[in-house]
VONU-276892 format. One record per residue (C-alpha): residue in one letter; x, y, z. Coordinates in steps of 0.5 Angstrom, whole numbers, plus 500, padded with zeros to 3 digits. Each point is the difference from the previous one (the first is absolute). Layout:
- code	X	Y	Z
- A	X	Y	Z
...
//
This chain:
- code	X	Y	Z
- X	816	326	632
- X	495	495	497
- X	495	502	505
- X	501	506	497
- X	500	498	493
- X	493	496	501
- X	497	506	503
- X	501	504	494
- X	497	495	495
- X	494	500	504
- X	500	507	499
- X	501	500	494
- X	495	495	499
- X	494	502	504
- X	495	504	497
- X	499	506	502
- X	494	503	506
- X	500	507	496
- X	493	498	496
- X	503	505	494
- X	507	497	500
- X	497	493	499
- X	497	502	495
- X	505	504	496
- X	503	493	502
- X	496	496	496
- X	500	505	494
- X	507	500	499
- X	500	492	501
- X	494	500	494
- X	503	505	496
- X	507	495	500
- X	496	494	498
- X	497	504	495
- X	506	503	497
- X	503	493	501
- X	494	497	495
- X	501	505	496
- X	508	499	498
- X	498	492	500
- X	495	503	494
- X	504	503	496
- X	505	495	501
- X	496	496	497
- X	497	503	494
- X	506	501	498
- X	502	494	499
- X	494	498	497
- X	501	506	495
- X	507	497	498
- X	498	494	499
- X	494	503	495
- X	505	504	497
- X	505	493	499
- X	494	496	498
- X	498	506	495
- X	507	501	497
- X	501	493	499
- X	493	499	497
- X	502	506	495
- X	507	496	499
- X	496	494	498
- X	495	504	495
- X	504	504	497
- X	503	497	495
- X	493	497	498
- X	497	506	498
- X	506	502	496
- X	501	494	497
- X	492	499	499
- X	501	508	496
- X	504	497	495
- X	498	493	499
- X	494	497	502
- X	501	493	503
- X	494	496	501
- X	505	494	502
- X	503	503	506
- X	494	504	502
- X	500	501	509
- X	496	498	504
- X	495	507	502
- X	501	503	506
- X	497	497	507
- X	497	504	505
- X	498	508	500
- X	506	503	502
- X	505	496	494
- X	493	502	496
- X	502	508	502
- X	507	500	499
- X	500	496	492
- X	495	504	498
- X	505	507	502
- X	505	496	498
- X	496	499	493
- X	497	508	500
- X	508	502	501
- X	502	496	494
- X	494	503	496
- X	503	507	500
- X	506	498	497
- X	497	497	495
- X	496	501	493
- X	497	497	494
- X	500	492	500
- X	503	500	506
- X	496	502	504
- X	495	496	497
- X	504	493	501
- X	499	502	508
- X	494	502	499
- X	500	493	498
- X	503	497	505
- X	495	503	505
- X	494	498	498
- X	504	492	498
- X	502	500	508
- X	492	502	502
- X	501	507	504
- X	494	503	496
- X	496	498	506
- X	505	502	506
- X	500	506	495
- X	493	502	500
- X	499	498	508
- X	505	505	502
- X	495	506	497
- X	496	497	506
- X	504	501	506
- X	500	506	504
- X	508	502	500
- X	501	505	495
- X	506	497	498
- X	497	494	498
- X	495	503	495
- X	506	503	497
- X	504	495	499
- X	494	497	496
- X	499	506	497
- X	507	500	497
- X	500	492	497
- X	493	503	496
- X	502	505	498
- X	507	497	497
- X	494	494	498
- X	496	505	497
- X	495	494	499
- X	492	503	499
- X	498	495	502
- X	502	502	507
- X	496	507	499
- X	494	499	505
- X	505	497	506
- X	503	508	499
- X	495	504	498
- X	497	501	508
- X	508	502	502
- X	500	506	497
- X	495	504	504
- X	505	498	505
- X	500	505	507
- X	507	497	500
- X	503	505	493
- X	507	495	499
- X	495	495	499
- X	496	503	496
- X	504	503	495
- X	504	493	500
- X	492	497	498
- X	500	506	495
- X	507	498	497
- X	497	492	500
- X	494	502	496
- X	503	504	495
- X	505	496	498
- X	495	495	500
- X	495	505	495
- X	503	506	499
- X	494	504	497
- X	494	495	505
- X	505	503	505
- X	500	507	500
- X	493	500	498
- X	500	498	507
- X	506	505	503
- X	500	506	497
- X	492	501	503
- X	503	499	507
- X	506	505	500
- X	496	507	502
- X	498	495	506
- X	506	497	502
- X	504	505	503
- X	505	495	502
- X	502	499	494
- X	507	503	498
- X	499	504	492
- X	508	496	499
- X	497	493	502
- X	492	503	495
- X	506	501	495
- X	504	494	501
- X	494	496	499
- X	498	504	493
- X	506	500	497
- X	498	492	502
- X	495	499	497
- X	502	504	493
- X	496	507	497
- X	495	496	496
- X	497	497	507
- X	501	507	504
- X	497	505	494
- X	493	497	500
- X	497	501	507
- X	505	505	502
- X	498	505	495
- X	492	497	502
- X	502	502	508
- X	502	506	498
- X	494	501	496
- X	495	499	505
- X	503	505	505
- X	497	504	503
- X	503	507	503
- X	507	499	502
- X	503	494	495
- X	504	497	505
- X	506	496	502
- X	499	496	493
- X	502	506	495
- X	507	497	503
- X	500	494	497
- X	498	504	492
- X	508	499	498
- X	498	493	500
- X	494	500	495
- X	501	500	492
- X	501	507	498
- X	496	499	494
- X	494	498	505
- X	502	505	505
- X	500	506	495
- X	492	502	500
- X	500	500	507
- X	506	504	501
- X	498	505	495
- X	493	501	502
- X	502	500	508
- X	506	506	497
- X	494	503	497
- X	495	501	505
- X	502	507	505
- X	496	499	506
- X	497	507	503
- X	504	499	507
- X	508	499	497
- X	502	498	506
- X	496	494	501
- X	503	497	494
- X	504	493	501
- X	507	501	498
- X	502	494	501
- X	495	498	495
- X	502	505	495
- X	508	499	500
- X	498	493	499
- X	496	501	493
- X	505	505	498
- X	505	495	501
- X	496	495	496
- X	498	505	495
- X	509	501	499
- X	500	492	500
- X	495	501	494
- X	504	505	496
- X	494	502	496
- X	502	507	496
- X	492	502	502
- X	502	499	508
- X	504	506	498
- X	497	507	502
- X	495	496	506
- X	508	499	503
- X	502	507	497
- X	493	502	506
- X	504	496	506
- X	506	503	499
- X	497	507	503
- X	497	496	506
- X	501	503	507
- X	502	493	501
- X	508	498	499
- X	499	494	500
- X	495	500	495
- X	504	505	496
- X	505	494	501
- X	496	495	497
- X	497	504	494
- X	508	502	498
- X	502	493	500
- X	494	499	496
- X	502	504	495
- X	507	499	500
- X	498	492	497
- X	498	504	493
- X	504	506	501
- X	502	502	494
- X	507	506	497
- X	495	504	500
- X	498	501	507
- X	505	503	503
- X	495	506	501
- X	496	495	504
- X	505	498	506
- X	504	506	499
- X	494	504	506
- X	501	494	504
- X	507	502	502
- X	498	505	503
- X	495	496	504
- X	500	501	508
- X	500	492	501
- X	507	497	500
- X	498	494	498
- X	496	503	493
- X	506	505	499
- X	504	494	499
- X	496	496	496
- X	498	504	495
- X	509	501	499
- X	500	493	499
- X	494	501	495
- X	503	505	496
- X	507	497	500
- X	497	492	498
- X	496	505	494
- X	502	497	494
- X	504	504	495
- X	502	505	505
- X	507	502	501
- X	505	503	504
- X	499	506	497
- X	492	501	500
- X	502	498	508
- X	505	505	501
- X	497	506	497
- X	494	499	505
- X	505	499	505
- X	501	506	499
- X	494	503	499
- X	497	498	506
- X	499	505	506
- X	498	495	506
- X	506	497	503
- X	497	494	503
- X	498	498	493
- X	506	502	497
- X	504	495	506
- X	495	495	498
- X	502	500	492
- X	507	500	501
- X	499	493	504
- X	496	497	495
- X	505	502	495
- X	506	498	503
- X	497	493	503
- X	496	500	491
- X	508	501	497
- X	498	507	497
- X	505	502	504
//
Protein backbone atom coordinates (compact mmCIF):
# COMPACT_ATOMS: atom_id res chain seq x y z
CA UNK A 1 0.00 0.00 0.00
CA UNK A 2 2.46 2.65 0.46
CA UNK A 3 4.31 1.60 -2.63
CA UNK A 4 1.30 2.42 -4.19
CA UNK A 5 0.57 5.42 -2.69
CA UNK A 6 3.97 6.76 -3.63
CA UNK A 7 3.58 6.07 -6.79
CA UNK A 8 0.65 7.87 -7.41
CA UNK A 9 2.26 11.06 -5.86
CA UNK A 10 4.69 10.79 -8.42
CA UNK A 11 2.51 10.80 -10.94
CA UNK A 12 0.48 13.27 -9.76
CA UNK A 13 3.65 15.30 -9.28
CA UNK A 14 5.40 14.71 -12.61
CA UNK A 15 5.01 17.06 -15.71
CA UNK A 16 3.63 15.57 -18.33
CA UNK A 17 5.82 14.17 -21.71
CA UNK A 18 2.77 15.51 -24.01
CA UNK A 19 4.23 19.24 -24.97
CA UNK A 20 0.73 20.73 -25.13
CA UNK A 21 -0.55 19.40 -21.72
CA UNK A 22 2.45 20.77 -20.03
CA UNK A 23 1.73 23.89 -21.49
CA UNK A 24 -1.87 23.95 -20.52
CA UNK A 25 -0.15 23.07 -17.14
CA UNK A 26 1.82 25.83 -16.90
CA UNK A 27 -1.26 28.22 -18.02
CA UNK A 28 -3.57 27.00 -15.19
CA UNK A 29 -0.91 27.19 -12.63
CA UNK A 30 -0.26 30.97 -14.03
CA UNK A 31 -3.71 31.98 -14.17
CA UNK A 32 -3.92 30.54 -10.12
CA UNK A 33 -1.14 32.71 -9.41
CA UNK A 34 -2.61 35.52 -11.03
CA UNK A 35 -6.08 35.17 -9.50
CA UNK A 36 -4.45 34.38 -6.40
CA UNK A 37 -2.43 38.13 -6.62
CA UNK A 38 -5.52 39.51 -7.89
CA UNK A 39 -7.85 38.37 -4.73
CA UNK A 40 -4.64 39.83 -2.46
CA UNK A 41 -5.17 43.17 -4.39
CA UNK A 42 -8.54 43.82 -3.80
CA UNK A 43 -8.14 42.70 -0.20
CA UNK A 44 -5.64 44.99 0.12
CA UNK A 45 -7.39 48.07 -1.39
CA UNK A 46 -9.99 47.53 0.34
CA UNK A 47 -8.66 47.93 3.82
CA UNK A 48 -6.61 50.75 2.69
CA UNK A 49 -10.42 52.33 1.37
CA UNK A 50 -11.87 51.77 4.84
CA UNK A 51 -9.25 53.19 6.51
CA UNK A 52 -9.34 56.50 3.92
CA UNK A 53 -12.89 56.49 4.64
CA UNK A 54 -12.33 56.25 8.73
CA UNK A 55 -9.81 58.80 8.46
CA UNK A 56 -12.19 61.15 6.52
CA UNK A 57 -14.86 60.56 8.76
CA UNK A 58 -13.11 61.49 11.66
CA UNK A 59 -11.36 64.37 9.96
CA UNK A 60 -15.18 65.92 9.10
CA UNK A 61 -16.15 64.90 12.74
CA UNK A 62 -13.44 67.14 13.92
CA UNK A 63 -14.00 69.94 11.34
CA UNK A 64 -17.58 70.39 11.58
CA UNK A 65 -18.25 72.04 14.41
CA UNK A 66 -15.60 74.69 13.55
CA UNK A 67 -17.04 76.04 10.57
CA UNK A 68 -20.59 75.88 12.13
CA UNK A 69 -19.40 77.44 15.07
CA UNK A 70 -16.78 80.00 12.83
CA UNK A 71 -20.41 80.70 10.78
CA UNK A 72 -22.05 82.15 13.65
CA UNK A 73 -19.21 83.91 15.59
CA UNK A 74 -16.09 84.24 14.59
CA UNK A 75 -13.28 83.29 17.10
CA UNK A 76 -9.91 84.32 16.29
CA UNK A 77 -8.76 83.22 19.99
CA UNK A 78 -9.42 79.61 19.18
CA UNK A 79 -8.66 79.70 15.49
CA UNK A 80 -7.17 75.55 14.38
CA UNK A 81 -4.57 74.66 13.08
CA UNK A 82 -4.86 74.50 8.71
CA UNK A 83 -5.21 71.58 7.34
CA UNK A 84 -1.91 69.38 6.48
CA UNK A 85 -1.27 67.46 3.50
CA UNK A 86 -3.17 67.60 0.03
CA UNK A 87 -5.72 64.80 0.75
CA UNK A 88 -6.72 66.73 4.57
CA UNK A 89 -6.40 70.19 2.08
CA UNK A 90 -9.29 68.31 -0.38
CA UNK A 91 -11.51 66.85 2.16
CA UNK A 92 -11.81 70.79 4.27
CA UNK A 93 -12.35 72.37 1.35
CA UNK A 94 -15.50 69.84 0.47
CA UNK A 95 -16.35 69.98 3.61
CA UNK A 96 -16.23 74.07 3.46
CA UNK A 97 -18.15 74.25 -0.32
CA UNK A 98 -20.82 71.82 1.38
CA UNK A 99 -21.33 74.23 4.19
CA UNK A 100 -21.43 77.21 1.86
CA UNK A 101 -24.78 76.09 0.03
CA UNK A 102 -26.36 75.93 3.22
CA UNK A 103 -25.53 79.20 3.85
CA UNK A 104 -26.28 83.08 3.01
CA UNK A 105 -25.43 86.65 3.73
CA UNK A 106 -22.72 87.15 6.55
CA UNK A 107 -22.53 83.73 7.12
CA UNK A 108 -21.05 83.05 4.35
CA UNK A 109 -18.62 85.66 4.44
CA UNK A 110 -17.38 84.74 8.02
CA UNK A 111 -16.32 81.26 6.43
CA UNK A 112 -15.14 82.98 3.59
CA UNK A 113 -13.08 84.62 6.40
CA UNK A 114 -12.05 81.60 7.77
CA UNK A 115 -10.71 80.51 4.59
CA UNK A 116 -8.47 83.06 3.53
CA UNK A 117 -7.16 83.32 7.81
CA UNK A 118 -6.45 79.50 7.79
CA UNK A 119 -4.25 80.14 4.33
CA UNK A 120 -6.17 77.87 1.79
CA UNK A 121 -6.36 80.69 -0.92
CA UNK A 122 -3.04 79.22 -2.62
CA UNK A 123 -4.04 75.21 -2.14
CA UNK A 124 -6.89 76.77 -3.92
CA UNK A 125 -5.66 78.41 -6.75
CA UNK A 126 -2.90 75.40 -7.31
CA UNK A 127 -5.84 72.87 -7.71
CA UNK A 128 -6.91 75.08 -11.09
CA UNK A 129 -3.69 73.55 -12.16
CA UNK A 130 -4.16 69.72 -11.80
CA UNK A 131 -5.04 67.44 -14.48
CA UNK A 132 -8.08 65.92 -12.51
CA UNK A 133 -11.00 67.29 -13.35
CA UNK A 134 -12.67 66.85 -10.06
CA UNK A 135 -9.79 68.87 -8.41
CA UNK A 136 -10.38 72.07 -10.88
CA UNK A 137 -13.98 71.83 -9.64
CA UNK A 138 -13.59 71.83 -6.32
CA UNK A 139 -11.37 75.12 -6.71
CA UNK A 140 -13.98 76.37 -9.08
CA UNK A 141 -16.88 75.88 -6.36
CA UNK A 142 -14.62 77.85 -3.31
CA UNK A 143 -14.05 80.76 -5.98
CA UNK A 144 -17.32 80.85 -6.81
CA UNK A 145 -18.75 80.97 -2.90
CA UNK A 146 -15.40 83.50 -2.57
CA UNK A 147 -16.62 85.49 -5.50
CA UNK A 148 -13.25 87.43 -4.83
CA UNK A 149 -12.18 89.62 -8.32
CA UNK A 150 -8.96 89.38 -7.70
CA UNK A 151 -9.07 85.64 -8.90
CA UNK A 152 -10.45 86.49 -12.04
CA UNK A 153 -7.25 85.87 -14.28
CA UNK A 154 -6.80 82.46 -12.58
CA UNK A 155 -10.40 81.31 -13.97
CA UNK A 156 -10.89 82.97 -16.91
CA UNK A 157 -8.41 80.24 -19.40
CA UNK A 158 -11.02 77.28 -17.60
CA UNK A 159 -13.84 78.56 -19.12
CA UNK A 160 -12.88 77.58 -22.65
CA UNK A 161 -12.45 74.12 -21.12
CA UNK A 162 -12.68 70.94 -23.60
CA UNK A 163 -13.93 69.57 -20.19
CA UNK A 164 -18.10 71.37 -20.51
CA UNK A 165 -18.66 70.80 -16.07
CA UNK A 166 -15.47 72.62 -15.70
CA UNK A 167 -15.97 74.96 -17.83
CA UNK A 168 -19.80 75.93 -16.90
CA UNK A 169 -18.15 75.80 -13.09
CA UNK A 170 -15.44 78.71 -14.17
CA UNK A 171 -18.52 80.48 -15.70
CA UNK A 172 -20.60 80.31 -12.81
CA UNK A 173 -16.96 81.64 -10.72
CA UNK A 174 -16.73 84.50 -13.20
CA UNK A 175 -20.22 85.67 -12.83
CA UNK A 176 -20.26 85.71 -9.54
CA UNK A 177 -17.05 87.51 -9.28
CA UNK A 178 -18.35 90.34 -12.13
CA UNK A 179 -21.50 89.39 -13.13
CA UNK A 180 -21.67 92.02 -16.34
CA UNK A 181 -17.72 91.59 -17.16
CA UNK A 182 -18.79 87.77 -16.89
CA UNK A 183 -21.41 87.35 -19.77
CA UNK A 184 -19.84 89.76 -21.79
CA UNK A 185 -17.42 86.86 -21.99
CA UNK A 186 -20.03 83.90 -22.02
CA UNK A 187 -22.85 84.87 -23.65
CA UNK A 188 -20.56 85.32 -27.17
CA UNK A 189 -19.44 81.38 -26.36
CA UNK A 190 -23.07 80.06 -26.41
CA UNK A 191 -23.58 79.39 -30.46
CA UNK A 192 -20.20 77.79 -30.18
CA UNK A 193 -20.49 75.67 -27.22
CA UNK A 194 -22.89 73.08 -27.91
CA UNK A 195 -21.96 71.24 -24.91
CA UNK A 196 -23.63 73.58 -22.84
CA UNK A 197 -27.34 72.59 -21.49
CA UNK A 198 -29.87 75.86 -22.15
CA UNK A 199 -30.95 74.83 -18.38
CA UNK A 200 -27.57 75.42 -17.05
CA UNK A 201 -27.07 79.00 -19.86
CA UNK A 202 -30.27 80.10 -17.96
CA UNK A 203 -29.08 79.04 -14.51
CA UNK A 204 -26.29 81.00 -15.13
CA UNK A 205 -28.50 84.24 -16.19
CA UNK A 206 -30.56 84.08 -13.83
CA UNK A 207 -27.00 84.18 -11.78
CA UNK A 208 -25.91 86.94 -13.09
CA UNK A 209 -29.31 89.08 -12.91
CA UNK A 210 -31.21 90.67 -16.19
CA UNK A 211 -29.18 94.27 -16.20
CA UNK A 212 -26.01 91.90 -16.68
CA UNK A 213 -27.50 89.41 -19.25
CA UNK A 214 -29.74 92.44 -21.55
CA UNK A 215 -26.55 94.31 -22.96
CA UNK A 216 -24.63 91.60 -24.77
CA UNK A 217 -27.39 89.16 -25.33
CA UNK A 218 -29.36 91.67 -27.20
CA UNK A 219 -25.72 92.96 -29.00
CA UNK A 220 -25.62 88.79 -29.90
CA UNK A 221 -28.79 88.79 -31.12
CA UNK A 222 -28.04 91.74 -33.21
CA UNK A 223 -24.93 90.70 -34.76
CA UNK A 224 -26.67 87.53 -36.02
CA UNK A 225 -26.60 86.57 -39.12
CA UNK A 226 -29.11 84.36 -40.62
CA UNK A 227 -30.45 81.92 -38.12
CA UNK A 228 -30.62 83.79 -34.77
CA UNK A 229 -29.28 80.84 -32.79
CA UNK A 230 -29.29 78.99 -29.60
CA UNK A 231 -28.79 82.40 -27.84
CA UNK A 232 -32.73 83.50 -28.54
CA UNK A 233 -33.44 80.96 -25.70
CA UNK A 234 -31.99 82.66 -23.17
CA UNK A 235 -34.20 86.43 -24.36
CA UNK A 236 -36.46 85.56 -21.18
CA UNK A 237 -33.75 86.34 -19.09
CA UNK A 238 -33.12 89.90 -20.65
CA UNK A 239 -34.96 93.21 -19.42
CA UNK A 240 -38.21 93.77 -21.48
CA UNK A 241 -37.93 96.99 -21.74
CA UNK A 242 -34.48 96.47 -23.62
CA UNK A 243 -35.46 93.42 -25.22
CA UNK A 244 -38.68 95.18 -27.00
CA UNK A 245 -36.96 96.90 -30.11
CA UNK A 246 -35.75 93.79 -30.92
CA UNK A 247 -38.54 91.79 -30.45
CA UNK A 248 -40.94 94.15 -32.26
CA UNK A 249 -38.34 94.50 -35.20
CA UNK A 250 -37.71 90.79 -35.37
CA UNK A 251 -41.61 90.14 -35.26
CA UNK A 252 -42.01 92.64 -37.94
CA UNK A 253 -39.74 91.33 -40.64
CA UNK A 254 -41.62 88.47 -43.08
CA UNK A 255 -38.72 86.70 -44.54
CA UNK A 256 -39.66 85.46 -48.41
CA UNK A 257 -39.03 81.85 -47.37
CA UNK A 258 -41.61 81.53 -44.13
CA UNK A 259 -40.20 78.14 -43.47
CA UNK A 260 -36.60 79.36 -42.91
CA UNK A 261 -38.20 81.43 -40.10
CA UNK A 262 -36.44 80.52 -36.72
CA UNK A 263 -39.57 79.94 -34.42
CA UNK A 264 -37.87 79.32 -31.49
CA UNK A 265 -36.47 82.68 -32.21
CA UNK A 266 -40.13 84.19 -32.57
CA UNK A 267 -41.76 82.27 -29.39
CA UNK A 268 -39.18 83.89 -27.42
CA UNK A 269 -39.64 87.60 -28.55
CA UNK A 270 -43.34 87.09 -28.35
CA UNK A 271 -43.05 85.97 -24.91
CA UNK A 272 -40.77 88.78 -24.24
CA UNK A 273 -43.06 91.17 -25.86
CA UNK A 274 -46.37 89.60 -23.43
CA UNK A 275 -43.70 90.04 -20.30
CA UNK A 276 -43.77 93.88 -21.26
CA UNK A 277 -47.45 94.10 -21.75
CA UNK A 278 -47.24 97.34 -23.73
CA UNK A 279 -50.91 98.03 -25.40
CA UNK A 280 -48.97 98.83 -28.62
CA UNK A 281 -47.53 95.18 -28.96
CA UNK A 282 -51.22 94.50 -29.26
CA UNK A 283 -52.15 93.67 -33.21
CA UNK A 284 -48.38 92.44 -34.00
CA UNK A 285 -49.43 89.48 -31.19
CA UNK A 286 -52.91 89.85 -32.84
CA UNK A 287 -50.77 88.79 -36.30
CA UNK A 288 -49.36 85.51 -34.38
CA UNK A 289 -52.18 84.33 -33.60
CA UNK A 290 -52.98 83.04 -37.36
CA UNK A 291 -49.65 81.38 -37.35
CA UNK A 292 -49.50 78.09 -38.97
CA UNK A 293 -47.47 77.29 -36.02
CA UNK A 294 -49.12 76.10 -32.50
CA UNK A 295 -46.61 76.92 -30.75
CA UNK A 296 -46.32 80.64 -31.85
CA UNK A 297 -50.20 80.72 -31.88
CA UNK A 298 -49.47 79.53 -28.23
CA UNK A 299 -47.14 82.30 -27.42
CA UNK A 300 -49.07 85.07 -29.02
CA UNK A 301 -52.17 84.08 -27.11
CA UNK A 302 -50.28 84.10 -23.72
CA UNK A 303 -49.23 87.45 -24.62
CA UNK A 304 -52.33 88.87 -25.24
CA UNK A 305 -53.63 87.32 -22.41
CA UNK A 306 -51.18 89.84 -20.08
CA UNK A 307 -53.29 93.06 -21.05
CA UNK A 308 -56.42 91.26 -22.22
CA UNK A 309 -59.40 93.20 -21.36
CA UNK A 310 -63.60 92.46 -20.80
CA UNK A 311 -63.75 93.34 -24.16
CA UNK A 312 -61.84 90.67 -25.76
CA UNK A 313 -64.05 87.69 -25.51
CA UNK A 314 -64.35 87.97 -29.58
CA UNK A 315 -60.50 87.75 -29.76
CA UNK A 316 -60.11 84.34 -27.92
CA UNK A 317 -63.51 83.14 -28.67
CA UNK A 318 -61.96 81.71 -32.60
CA UNK A 319 -59.30 80.26 -30.85
CA UNK A 320 -61.57 77.39 -29.02
CA UNK A 321 -61.91 76.15 -32.16
CA UNK A 322 -58.23 75.92 -32.90
CA UNK A 323 -57.26 72.30 -34.03
CA UNK A 324 -54.04 72.41 -31.44
CA UNK A 325 -55.26 71.01 -27.80
CA UNK A 326 -53.13 73.07 -26.22
CA UNK A 327 -54.27 76.51 -27.92
CA UNK A 328 -57.98 75.50 -27.05
CA UNK A 329 -57.11 75.23 -23.60
CA UNK A 330 -55.26 78.19 -23.34
CA UNK A 331 -57.44 80.35 -24.84
CA UNK A 332 -60.58 78.92 -22.11
CA UNK A 333 -58.17 79.86 -19.33
CA UNK A 334 -57.79 83.34 -21.10
CA UNK A 335 -61.42 83.94 -21.27
CA UNK A 336 -62.55 82.64 -18.15
CA UNK A 337 -59.54 84.94 -15.89
CA UNK A 338 -61.04 88.14 -18.31
CA UNK A 339 -61.88 90.68 -16.02
CA UNK A 340 -65.46 91.44 -15.74
CA UNK A 341 -66.75 88.21 -17.28
CA UNK A 342 -69.27 86.31 -15.46
CA UNK A 343 -70.92 82.98 -15.60
CA UNK A 344 -73.40 84.35 -17.36
CA UNK A 345 -71.33 85.98 -20.47
CA UNK A 346 -69.54 81.99 -20.16
CA UNK A 347 -72.66 80.31 -20.37
CA UNK A 348 -74.17 81.84 -23.27
CA UNK A 349 -71.02 81.32 -25.40
CA UNK A 350 -70.97 77.89 -24.01
CA UNK A 351 -74.21 77.58 -25.68
CA UNK A 352 -73.15 79.33 -28.75
CA UNK A 353 -70.16 77.27 -29.61
CA UNK A 354 -70.56 74.57 -32.40
CA UNK A 355 -67.11 72.74 -32.13
CA UNK A 356 -67.13 70.08 -29.20
CA UNK A 357 -63.98 70.18 -28.47
CA UNK A 358 -63.57 73.84 -27.63
CA UNK A 359 -66.92 73.41 -25.96
CA UNK A 360 -65.22 70.41 -23.71
CA UNK A 361 -62.61 72.85 -23.24
CA UNK A 362 -64.32 75.66 -21.63
CA UNK A 363 -66.41 73.90 -19.65
CA UNK A 364 -62.94 72.83 -17.86
CA UNK A 365 -61.90 76.24 -17.67
CA UNK A 366 -65.10 77.15 -16.16
CA UNK A 367 -65.23 74.32 -13.82
CA UNK A 368 -61.49 74.53 -12.36
CA UNK A 369 -62.09 79.23 -12.62
CA UNK A 370 -65.30 78.50 -10.05
CA UNK A 371 -67.92 79.61 -12.86
CA UNK A 372 -69.54 76.89 -12.51
Amino acid sequence: MPFELGVVLAQLTSLPEDPALRLALYIAMALALLTLAVMAQVLVLAELATRREARRQAFIAAWRPHLAAWSMVPDTDSLPAAPHGRRERLWFLLLWSRMQRQLRGTARERLNELLGRLGMLGPVLGLLDSRAAHRRLVALSCLRYLGDAEQWPAVLPLLDSRNAAVSLAAAQALVAMDPAHAMQRIIPRVEERRDWALPRLEALCQQAGRQAVSEPLLAQLSASQGSIGRAVGLLAWAEPGQAAPWARRFLAELPADVQALDDEARDAALRSLGELRDPRDRELLMAYLDSESPALRLAALAALRRQAGADDVALFTPLLADPNWWVRQAAADALVALPGVDVATLTTLLETLADRYGQDALRRAMAEGGHE
